[in-house]
N, C-alpha and C positions, 0 to 999 in steps of 0.2 A: 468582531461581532459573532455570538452565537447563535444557528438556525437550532431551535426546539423541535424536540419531537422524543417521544414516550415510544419505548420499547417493554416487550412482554417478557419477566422470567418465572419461566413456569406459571403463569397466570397473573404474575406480580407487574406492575407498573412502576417502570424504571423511566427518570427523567435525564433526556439526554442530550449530549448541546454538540453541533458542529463548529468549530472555529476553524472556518476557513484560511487565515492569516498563518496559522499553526500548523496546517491540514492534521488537525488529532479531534478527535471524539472524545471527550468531559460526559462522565457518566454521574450523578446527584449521588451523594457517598450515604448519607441517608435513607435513599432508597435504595441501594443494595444491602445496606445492614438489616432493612427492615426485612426484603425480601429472604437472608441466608439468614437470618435470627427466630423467623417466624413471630415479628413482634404485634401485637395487637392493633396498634395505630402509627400514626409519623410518632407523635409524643414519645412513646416507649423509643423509636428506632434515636432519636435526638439522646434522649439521656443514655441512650446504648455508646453512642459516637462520640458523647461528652466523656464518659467513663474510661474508652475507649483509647482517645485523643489523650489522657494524663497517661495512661500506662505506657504507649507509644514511643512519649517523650523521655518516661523514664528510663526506656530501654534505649534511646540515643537515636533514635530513629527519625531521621528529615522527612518523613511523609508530610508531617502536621505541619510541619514547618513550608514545605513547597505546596502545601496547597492552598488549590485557587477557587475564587468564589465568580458565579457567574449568576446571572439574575434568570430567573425560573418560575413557574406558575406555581402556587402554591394550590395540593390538592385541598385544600380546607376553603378558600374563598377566592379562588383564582387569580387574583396578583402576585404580579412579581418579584418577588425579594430575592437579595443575596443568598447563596446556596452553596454551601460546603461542595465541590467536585475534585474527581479524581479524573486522570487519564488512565490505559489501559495499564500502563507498566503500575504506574502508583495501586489502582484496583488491585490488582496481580499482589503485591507485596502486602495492601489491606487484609484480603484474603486468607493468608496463610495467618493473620494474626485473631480470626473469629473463629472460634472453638464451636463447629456446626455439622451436623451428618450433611448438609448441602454444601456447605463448603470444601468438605473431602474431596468429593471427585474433581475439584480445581486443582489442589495441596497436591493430588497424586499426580492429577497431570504434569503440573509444574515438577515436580518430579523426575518425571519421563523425561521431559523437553532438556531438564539441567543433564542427564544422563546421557545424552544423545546426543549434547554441544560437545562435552568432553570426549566423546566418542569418537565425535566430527574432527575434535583438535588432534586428536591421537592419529585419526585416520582419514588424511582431507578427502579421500577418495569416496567416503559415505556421506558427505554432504551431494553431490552428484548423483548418486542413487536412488537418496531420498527425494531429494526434488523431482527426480522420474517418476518414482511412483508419486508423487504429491499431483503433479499434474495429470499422471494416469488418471486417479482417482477423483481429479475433478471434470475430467471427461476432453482431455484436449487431445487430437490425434497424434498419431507415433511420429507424422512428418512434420508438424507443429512443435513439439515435445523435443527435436533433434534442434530446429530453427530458434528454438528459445536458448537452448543449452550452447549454441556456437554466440549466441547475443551476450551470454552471460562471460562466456569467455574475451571476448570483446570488450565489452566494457570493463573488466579487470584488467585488460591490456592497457586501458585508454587511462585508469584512476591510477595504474603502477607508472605511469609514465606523467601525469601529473604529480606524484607523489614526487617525482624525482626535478620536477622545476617547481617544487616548492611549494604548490598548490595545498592549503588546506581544506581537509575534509568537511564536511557542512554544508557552511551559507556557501563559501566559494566553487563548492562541485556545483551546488546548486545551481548559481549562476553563471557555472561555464553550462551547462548543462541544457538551462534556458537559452543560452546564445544558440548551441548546435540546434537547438531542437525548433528553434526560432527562426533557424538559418534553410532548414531543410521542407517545415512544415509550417509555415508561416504563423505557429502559433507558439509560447510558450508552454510549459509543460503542465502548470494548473489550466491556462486556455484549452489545452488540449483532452484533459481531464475532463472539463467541464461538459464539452462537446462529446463526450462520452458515458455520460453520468458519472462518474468516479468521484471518489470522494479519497479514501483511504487508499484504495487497489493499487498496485502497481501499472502504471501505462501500462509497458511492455506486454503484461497478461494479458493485457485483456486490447491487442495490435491486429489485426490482419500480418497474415503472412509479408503482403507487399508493406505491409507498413513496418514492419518486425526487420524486412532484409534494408530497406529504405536507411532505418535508425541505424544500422549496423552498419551499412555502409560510411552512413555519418559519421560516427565515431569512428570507426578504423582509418578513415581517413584523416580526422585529426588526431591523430595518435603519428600517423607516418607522417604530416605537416611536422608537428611536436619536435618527433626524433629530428627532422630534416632540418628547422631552425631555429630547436633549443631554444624559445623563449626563455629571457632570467625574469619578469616581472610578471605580475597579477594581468596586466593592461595586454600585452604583448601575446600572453595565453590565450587572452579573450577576443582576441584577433584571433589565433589560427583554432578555436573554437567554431568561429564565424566563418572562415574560410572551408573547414572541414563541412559545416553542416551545407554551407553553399554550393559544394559537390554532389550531393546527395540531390542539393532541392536540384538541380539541372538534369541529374538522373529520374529525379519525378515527373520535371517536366516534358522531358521527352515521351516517358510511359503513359502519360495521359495524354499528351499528344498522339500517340499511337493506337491508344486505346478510345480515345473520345471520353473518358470517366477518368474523375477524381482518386486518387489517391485515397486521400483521408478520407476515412468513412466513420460515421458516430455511433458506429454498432460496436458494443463492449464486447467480454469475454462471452456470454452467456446469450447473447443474440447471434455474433455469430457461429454459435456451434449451433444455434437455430438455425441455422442458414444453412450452413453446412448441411446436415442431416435435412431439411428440408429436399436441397440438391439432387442428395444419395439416394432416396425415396421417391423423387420425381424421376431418376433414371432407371430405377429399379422398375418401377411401373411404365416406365417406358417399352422398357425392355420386355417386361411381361405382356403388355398391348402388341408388340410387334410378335412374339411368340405365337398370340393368341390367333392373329393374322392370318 
């Protein structure tokens, strides 16, 4: 099932759908043609998508082919009907095929981004970089920004070592994944999501510190389970998945036992750096009341 809900571009209303089952965002393909074409009404954007949709194919191209229709308000008389949608990757490749001065600054970007993969493959060391500044620049501290980067390492420890009993990438990380995170936080990792507002985000971003060393503990410990007794099956993995994250949760439990408070908190990335800086500003003025003193 899709949640509705109408995003603005540049003034334009764009119709757009959560599928939770999927976790991806279905953007109405129609309204973004209309939006980057400047077309007069839906009508024009339709026969723009219709025109659009044959050259596509003749170019060999699976957009038209994978895509998905999802039911939508229509702005003309507000019922529901089937609706041409794209996800972000599919947009992204529509995009590059509408000849638009609005469309440009997408075409360039993507640009950048493909120049900056191969960059990355030439030189794994600037994927690390980038992410430091990436998080600089969305305001996460230097001691957070190190805590995230030793997680990331960790979990490349943890997916190199499934990779080696066999474990497929996808639904099956997915599902060892829910186990750990099942095992440590009594929740899975959409339940966790949810208690967070998250949709898209990645957990991890948007974790407390304790909740950040918590996960990492989980995983490093199924990683050294792993090594220690080489599961050969699916079944057998998702055992010492479950054992790993059960380490973690006995480590939580002790900390709230010690603490009197919970662990899990449902403040995302952007609450608690509210929080944060709330803190820093209450001791700052602390500190300036007892000067004043």
């Amino acid at each position: 099932m899709g949640t509705d809900k109408v995003q603005l571009f540049e003034d334009q209303p764009i119709r757009t759908a959560w599928v939770e089952d999927e976790e991806e965002w279905y953007f109405s393909i129609v309204d973004v043609i209309g939006a980057l074409t400047e077309q007069p009404g839906i009508d024009g954007a339709r026969n723009y998508w219709k025109v659009l949709k044959n050259r596509l194919k003749e170019e060999g191209s699976q957009l038209v082919t994978n895509c998905n229709q999802l039911k939508m308000k229509s702005p003309k008389d507000g019922k529901r009907y089937n609706t041409d949608v794209a996800n972000t990757e599919q947009l992204l490749r529509l995009i590059q095929s509408i000849p638009s001065k609005k469309a440009e600054p997408f075409k360039l970007w993507l640009a950048q981004v493909g120049r900056e993969r191969i960059e990355e493959v030439i030189d794994p060391e600037l994927t690390i970089e980038r992410a430091l500044e990436t998080y600089a620049k969305k305001g996460y501290s230097r001691e957070w920004i190190n805590q995230r980067l030793q997680a990331i390492q960790v979990r490349k420890e943890l997916t190199d070592e499934w990779d080696k009993r066999g474990v497929k990438k996808g639904v099956e990380y997915a599902i060892l994944t829910d186990e750990i995170t099942r095992a440590w936080s009594g929740m899975t990792t959409r339940q966790y999501k949810n208690l967070k507002g998250l949709k898209k985000e990645n957990l991890r971003d948007n974790m407390s510190t304790l909740e950040l060393v918590l996960n990492m503990l989980a995983e490093a410990t199924t990683t050294e389970i792993s090594k220690q007794k080489q599961p050969e099956t699916f079944e057998e993995n998702r055992i010492v998945a479950s054992e790993g994250g059960a380490a973690a949760g006995e480590a939580r439990a002790a900390v709230e036992k010690r603490t009197g408070r919970s662990v899990i908190t449902n403040k995302n990335a952007a609450q608690l750096q509210d929080l944060v800086t709330g803190l820093i500003e209450a001791d700052i003025n602390e500190t300036d009341d007892k000067e004043i003193r």
